[in-house]
C-alpha positions as CSV (number, residue, x, y, z in Angstrom):
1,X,0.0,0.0,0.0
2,X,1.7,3.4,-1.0
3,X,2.1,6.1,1.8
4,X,-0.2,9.1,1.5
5,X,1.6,12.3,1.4
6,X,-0.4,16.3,1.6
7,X,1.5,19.1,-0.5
8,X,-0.2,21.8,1.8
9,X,-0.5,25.8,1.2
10,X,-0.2,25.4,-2.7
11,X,-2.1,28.5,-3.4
12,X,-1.3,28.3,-6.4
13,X,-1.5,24.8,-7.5
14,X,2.0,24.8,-9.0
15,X,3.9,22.1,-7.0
16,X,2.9,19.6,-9.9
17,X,4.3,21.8,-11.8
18,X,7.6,22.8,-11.4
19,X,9.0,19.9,-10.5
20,X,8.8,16.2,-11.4
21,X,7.6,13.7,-8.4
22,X,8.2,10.9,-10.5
23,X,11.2,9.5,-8.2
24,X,8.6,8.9,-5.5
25,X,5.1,8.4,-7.3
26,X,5.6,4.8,-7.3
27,X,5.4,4.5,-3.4
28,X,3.8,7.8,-2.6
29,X,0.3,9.2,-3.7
30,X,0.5,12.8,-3.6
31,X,-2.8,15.0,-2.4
32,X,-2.5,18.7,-3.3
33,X,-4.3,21.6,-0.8
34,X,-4.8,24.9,-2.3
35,X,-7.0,25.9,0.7
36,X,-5.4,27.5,4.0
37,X,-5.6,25.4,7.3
38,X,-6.3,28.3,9.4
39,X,-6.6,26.9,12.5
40,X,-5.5,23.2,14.5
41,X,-8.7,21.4,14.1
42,X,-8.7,22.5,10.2
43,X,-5.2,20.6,9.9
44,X,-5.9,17.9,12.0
45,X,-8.8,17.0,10.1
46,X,-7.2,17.7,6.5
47,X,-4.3,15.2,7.9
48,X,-4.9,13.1,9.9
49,X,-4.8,10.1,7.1
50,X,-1.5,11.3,5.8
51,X,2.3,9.6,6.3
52,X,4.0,12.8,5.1
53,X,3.8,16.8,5.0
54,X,4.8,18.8,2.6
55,X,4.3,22.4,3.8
56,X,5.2,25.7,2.8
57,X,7.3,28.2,4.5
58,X,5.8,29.2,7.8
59,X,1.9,29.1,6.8
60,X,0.9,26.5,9.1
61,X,2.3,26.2,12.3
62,X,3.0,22.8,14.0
63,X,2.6,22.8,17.6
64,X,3.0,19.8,19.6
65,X,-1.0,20.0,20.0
66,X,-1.7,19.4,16.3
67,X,1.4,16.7,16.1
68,X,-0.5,14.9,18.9
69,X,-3.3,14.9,16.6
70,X,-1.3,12.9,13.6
71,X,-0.6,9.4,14.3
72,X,0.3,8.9,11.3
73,X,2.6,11.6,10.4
74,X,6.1,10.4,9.9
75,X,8.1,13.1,7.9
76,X,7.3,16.9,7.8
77,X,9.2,18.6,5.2
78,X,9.1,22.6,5.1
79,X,11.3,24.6,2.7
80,X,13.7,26.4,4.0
81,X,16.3,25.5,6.6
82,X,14.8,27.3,9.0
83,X,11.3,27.2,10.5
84,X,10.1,28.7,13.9
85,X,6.6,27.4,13.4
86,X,7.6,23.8,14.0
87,X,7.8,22.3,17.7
88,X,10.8,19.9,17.3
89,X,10.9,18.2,20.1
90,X,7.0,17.2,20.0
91,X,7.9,15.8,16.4
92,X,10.9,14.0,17.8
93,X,8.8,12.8,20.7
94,X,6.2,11.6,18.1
95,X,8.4,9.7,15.7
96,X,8.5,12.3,13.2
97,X,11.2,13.1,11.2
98,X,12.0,17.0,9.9
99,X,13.3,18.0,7.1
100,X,14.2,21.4,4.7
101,X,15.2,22.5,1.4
102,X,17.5,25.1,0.3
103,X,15.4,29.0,-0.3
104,X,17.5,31.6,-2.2
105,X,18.0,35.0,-0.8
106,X,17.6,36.6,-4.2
107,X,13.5,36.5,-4.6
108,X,13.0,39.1,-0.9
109,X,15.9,40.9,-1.8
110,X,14.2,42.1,-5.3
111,X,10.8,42.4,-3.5
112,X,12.2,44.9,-1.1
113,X,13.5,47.0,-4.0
114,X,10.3,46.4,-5.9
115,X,8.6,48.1,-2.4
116,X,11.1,50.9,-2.4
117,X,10.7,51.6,-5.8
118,X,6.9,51.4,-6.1
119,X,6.7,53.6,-2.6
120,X,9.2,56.0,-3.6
121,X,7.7,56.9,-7.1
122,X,3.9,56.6,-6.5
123,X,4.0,53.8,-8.6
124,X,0.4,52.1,-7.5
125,X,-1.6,55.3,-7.2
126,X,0.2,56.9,-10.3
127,X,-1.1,53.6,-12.6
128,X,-4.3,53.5,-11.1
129,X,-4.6,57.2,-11.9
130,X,-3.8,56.5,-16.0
131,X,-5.7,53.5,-16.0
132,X,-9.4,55.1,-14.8
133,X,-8.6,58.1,-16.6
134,X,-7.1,60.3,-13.1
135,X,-5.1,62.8,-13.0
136,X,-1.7,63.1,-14.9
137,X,0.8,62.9,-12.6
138,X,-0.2,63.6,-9.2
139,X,2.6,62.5,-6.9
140,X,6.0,63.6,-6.6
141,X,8.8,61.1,-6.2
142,X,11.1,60.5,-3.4
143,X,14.4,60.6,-4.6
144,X,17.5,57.8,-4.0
145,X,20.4,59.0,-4.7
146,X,22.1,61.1,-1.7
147,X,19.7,60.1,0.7
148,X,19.9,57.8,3.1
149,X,18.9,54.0,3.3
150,X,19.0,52.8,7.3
151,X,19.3,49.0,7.4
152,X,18.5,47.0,10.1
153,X,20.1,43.7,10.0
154,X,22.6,43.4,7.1
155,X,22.9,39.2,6.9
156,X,22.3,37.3,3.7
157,X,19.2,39.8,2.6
158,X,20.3,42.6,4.2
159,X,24.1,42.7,2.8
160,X,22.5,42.6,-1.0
161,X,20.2,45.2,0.0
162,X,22.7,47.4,1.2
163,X,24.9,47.3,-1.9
164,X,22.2,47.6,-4.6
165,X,21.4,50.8,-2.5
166,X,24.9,51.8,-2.7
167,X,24.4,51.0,-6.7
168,X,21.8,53.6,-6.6
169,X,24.2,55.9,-4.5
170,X,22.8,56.0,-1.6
171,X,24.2,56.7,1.8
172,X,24.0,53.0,3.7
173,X,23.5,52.9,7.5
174,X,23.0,49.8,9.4
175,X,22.4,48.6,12.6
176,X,21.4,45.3,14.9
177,X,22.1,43.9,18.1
178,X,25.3,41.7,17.2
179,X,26.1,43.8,14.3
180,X,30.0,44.5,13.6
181,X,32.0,47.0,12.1
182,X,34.0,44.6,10.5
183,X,30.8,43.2,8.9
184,X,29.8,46.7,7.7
185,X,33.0,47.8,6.5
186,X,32.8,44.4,4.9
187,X,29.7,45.3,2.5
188,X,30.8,49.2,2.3
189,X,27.9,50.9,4.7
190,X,28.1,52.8,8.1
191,X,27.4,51.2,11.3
192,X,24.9,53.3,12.9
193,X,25.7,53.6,17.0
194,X,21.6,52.6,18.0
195,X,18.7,51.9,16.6
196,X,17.4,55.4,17.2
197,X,20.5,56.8,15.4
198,X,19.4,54.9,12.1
199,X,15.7,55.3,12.5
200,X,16.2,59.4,12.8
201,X,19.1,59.7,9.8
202,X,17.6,57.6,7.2
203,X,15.1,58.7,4.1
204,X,14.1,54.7,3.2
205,X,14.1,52.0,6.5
206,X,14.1,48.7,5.4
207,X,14.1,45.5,8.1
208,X,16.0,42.5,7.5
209,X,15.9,40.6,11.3
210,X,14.7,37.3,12.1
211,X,11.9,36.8,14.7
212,X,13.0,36.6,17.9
213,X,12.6,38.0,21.6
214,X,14.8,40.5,21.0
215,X,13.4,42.3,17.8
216,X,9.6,40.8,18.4
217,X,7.7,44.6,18.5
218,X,11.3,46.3,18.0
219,X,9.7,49.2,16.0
220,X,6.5,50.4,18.0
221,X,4.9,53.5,18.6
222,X,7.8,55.1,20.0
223,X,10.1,54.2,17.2
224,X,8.1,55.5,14.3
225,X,7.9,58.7,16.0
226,X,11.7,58.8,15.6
227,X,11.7,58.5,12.1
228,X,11.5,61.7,9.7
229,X,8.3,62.7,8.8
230,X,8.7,62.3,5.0
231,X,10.2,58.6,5.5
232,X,9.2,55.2,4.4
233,X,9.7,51.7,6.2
234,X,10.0,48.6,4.5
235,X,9.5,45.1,6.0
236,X,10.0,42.1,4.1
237,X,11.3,39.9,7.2
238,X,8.7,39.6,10.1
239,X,5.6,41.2,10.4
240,X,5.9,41.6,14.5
241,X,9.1,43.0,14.5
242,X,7.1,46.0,13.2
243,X,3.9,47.0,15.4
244,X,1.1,46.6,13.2
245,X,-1.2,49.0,15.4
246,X,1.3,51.9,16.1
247,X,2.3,51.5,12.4
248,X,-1.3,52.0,11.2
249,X,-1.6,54.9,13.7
250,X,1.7,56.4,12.0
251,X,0.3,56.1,8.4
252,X,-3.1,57.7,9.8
253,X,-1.3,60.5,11.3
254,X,0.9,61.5,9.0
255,X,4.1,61.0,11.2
256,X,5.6,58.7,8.3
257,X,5.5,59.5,5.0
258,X,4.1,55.7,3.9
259,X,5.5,52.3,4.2
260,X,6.1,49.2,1.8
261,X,4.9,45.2,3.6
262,X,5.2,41.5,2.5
263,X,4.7,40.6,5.6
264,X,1.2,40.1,8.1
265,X,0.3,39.1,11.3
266,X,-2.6,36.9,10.2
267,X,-1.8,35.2,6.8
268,X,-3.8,35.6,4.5
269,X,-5.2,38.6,5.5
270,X,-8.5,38.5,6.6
271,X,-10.8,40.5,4.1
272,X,-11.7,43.1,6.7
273,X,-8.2,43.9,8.4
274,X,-7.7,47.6,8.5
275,X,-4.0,46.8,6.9
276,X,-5.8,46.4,3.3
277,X,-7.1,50.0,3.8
278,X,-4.1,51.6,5.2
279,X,-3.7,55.2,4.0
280,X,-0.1,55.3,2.4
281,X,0.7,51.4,2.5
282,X,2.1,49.2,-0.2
283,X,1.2,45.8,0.8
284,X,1.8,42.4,-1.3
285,X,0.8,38.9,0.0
286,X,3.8,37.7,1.3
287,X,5.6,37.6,-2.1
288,X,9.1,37.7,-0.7
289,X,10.0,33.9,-1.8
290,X,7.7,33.2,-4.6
291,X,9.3,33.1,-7.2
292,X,9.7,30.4,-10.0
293,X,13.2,29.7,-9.0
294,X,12.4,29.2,-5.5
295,X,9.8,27.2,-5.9
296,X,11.6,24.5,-8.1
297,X,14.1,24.6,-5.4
298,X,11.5,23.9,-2.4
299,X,9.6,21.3,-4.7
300,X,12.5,19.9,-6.2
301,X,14.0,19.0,-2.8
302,X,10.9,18.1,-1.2
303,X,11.1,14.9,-3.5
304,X,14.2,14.4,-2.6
305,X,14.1,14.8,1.0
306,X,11.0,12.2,0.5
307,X,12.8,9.6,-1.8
308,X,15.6,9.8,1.0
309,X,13.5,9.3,3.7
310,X,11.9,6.3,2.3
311,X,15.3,4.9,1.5
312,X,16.3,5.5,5.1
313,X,18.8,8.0,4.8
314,X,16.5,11.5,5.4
315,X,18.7,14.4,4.4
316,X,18.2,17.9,5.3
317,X,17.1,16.8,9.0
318,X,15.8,20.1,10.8
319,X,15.6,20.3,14.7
């Protein structure tokens, strides 16, 4: 009898797609879900009759609640080497074994510049303007070159970030907790002395920080207020790094000048969250990592991580 194994989160039905499954069709049958499991119960009942996982990123979590609820389940696979929604040790205490792909940097980096871009020269309201026949030109853009562009983090996403802004000729600050000056003179930018210093120099803020207990709510009410009032913020990491309340607030009040996110506290958005009505917010449905590329990559080694697994040799183990 072949294993049953539940490609979860494929939104947009493409994991057949862009990869072949052929290496593991013969012992697996392979159940796509396009719909999200929004809550425990939903996933417990979508899998409880499944062997194997495939899920996406960080759309589901798996708590040890809903890994109680799986008897069955014996490999998770989430792309990406790196995945805070899992509970390892309830998978490990359940027999399940973890495992990741490889994710490119290169797909978030190019979103956050998309954001920039689009923020800094009207781009949305400008289109929409020419396509319902509004008025011609009716913002005025924010320009790059000689202002400033305050980074905080400046790892794998952040250090590409910072030089395309130095491309554009930009002046690059950056700041985080652990952050170096070797590691900034290392990519070419400043290292800005405190957060505050970066949030109150820069023209464009753009965050690049993993979630954590240090940067969870690390830009609040408080924060924003620092910032000039004819700046823009950009998050394409974490959305509760950034307060989603006080940032709303700010865009209501004028106190930023607008703001770019991939990134959402409840994903998807519900259709009534105030975010999708924000005055002066660029928003995109967590786009950072979809890209083609990415997904071959997270599809392509899902299969493989499977065929290993049922060879007994998993590779890519998480946790």
């Amino acid at each position: 009898m072949k294993l049953r194994c539940a490609v979860i989160e494929d939104f947009q039905s493409v994991s057949a797609t862009v990869t072949d499954w052929s290496p593991v069709t013969d012992d697996v049958e392979i159940v796509t879900f396009t719909e999200h499991l929004a809550s425990v119960d939903e996933a417990a009942a979508a899998l409880a009759g499944y062997d194997i996982v495939v899920t996406l990123r960080e759309r589901v979590p798996f708590p040890a609640e809903l890994l109680a609820r799986l008897p069955r389940l014996r490999l998770l696979v989430a792309s990406g080497m790196r995945n805070s929604a899992i509970d390892f040790d309830a998978a490990r205490r359940h027999g399940v074994v973890v495992c990741g792909t490889a994710s490119s940097v290169t797909p978030p980096v190019e979103l956050t510049w998309a954001l920039l871009l689009g923020l800094a020269r009207g781009i949305v309201p400008e289109n929409e303007a020419l396509r319902t026949g509004g008025r011609w030109q009716s913002t005025l853009g924010a320009d790059l070159h000689g202002r400033t562009l305050g980074l905080l983090g400046l790892g794998k996403i952040g250090g590409r970030v910072a030089r395309i802004g130095l491309a554009f000729g930009m002046d690059v600050l950056a700041w985080s907790q652990n952050l170096t000056k070797e590691r900034t003179d290392e990519v070419g930018v400043r290292l800005a002395a405190s957060r505050d210093e970066l949030l109150a120099a820069s023209d464009f803020v753009s965050v690049h920080l993993a979630l954590g207990d240090r940067t969870r709510g690390l830009i609040g009410a408080a924060e924003l207020a620092r910032m000039r009032p004819t700046a823009y913020l950009v998050n394409t990491s974490r959305a509760a790094v950034v307060d989603t309340d006080a940032l709303l607030a700010a865009l209501r009040d004028g106190v930023i000048a607008g703001a770019a996110t991939d990134v959402f506290d409840t994903e998807p958005l519900p259709a009534d969250d105030p975010v999708r009505t924000a005055p002066g917010l660029l928003a995109t449905p967590h786009l950072g990592y979809v890209s083609r590329a990415n997904y071959e990559t997270y599809y392509g080694q899902a299969v493989e991580d499977i065929r290993a697994f049922l060879d007994g040799q998993p590779v890519r183990r998480l946790g």
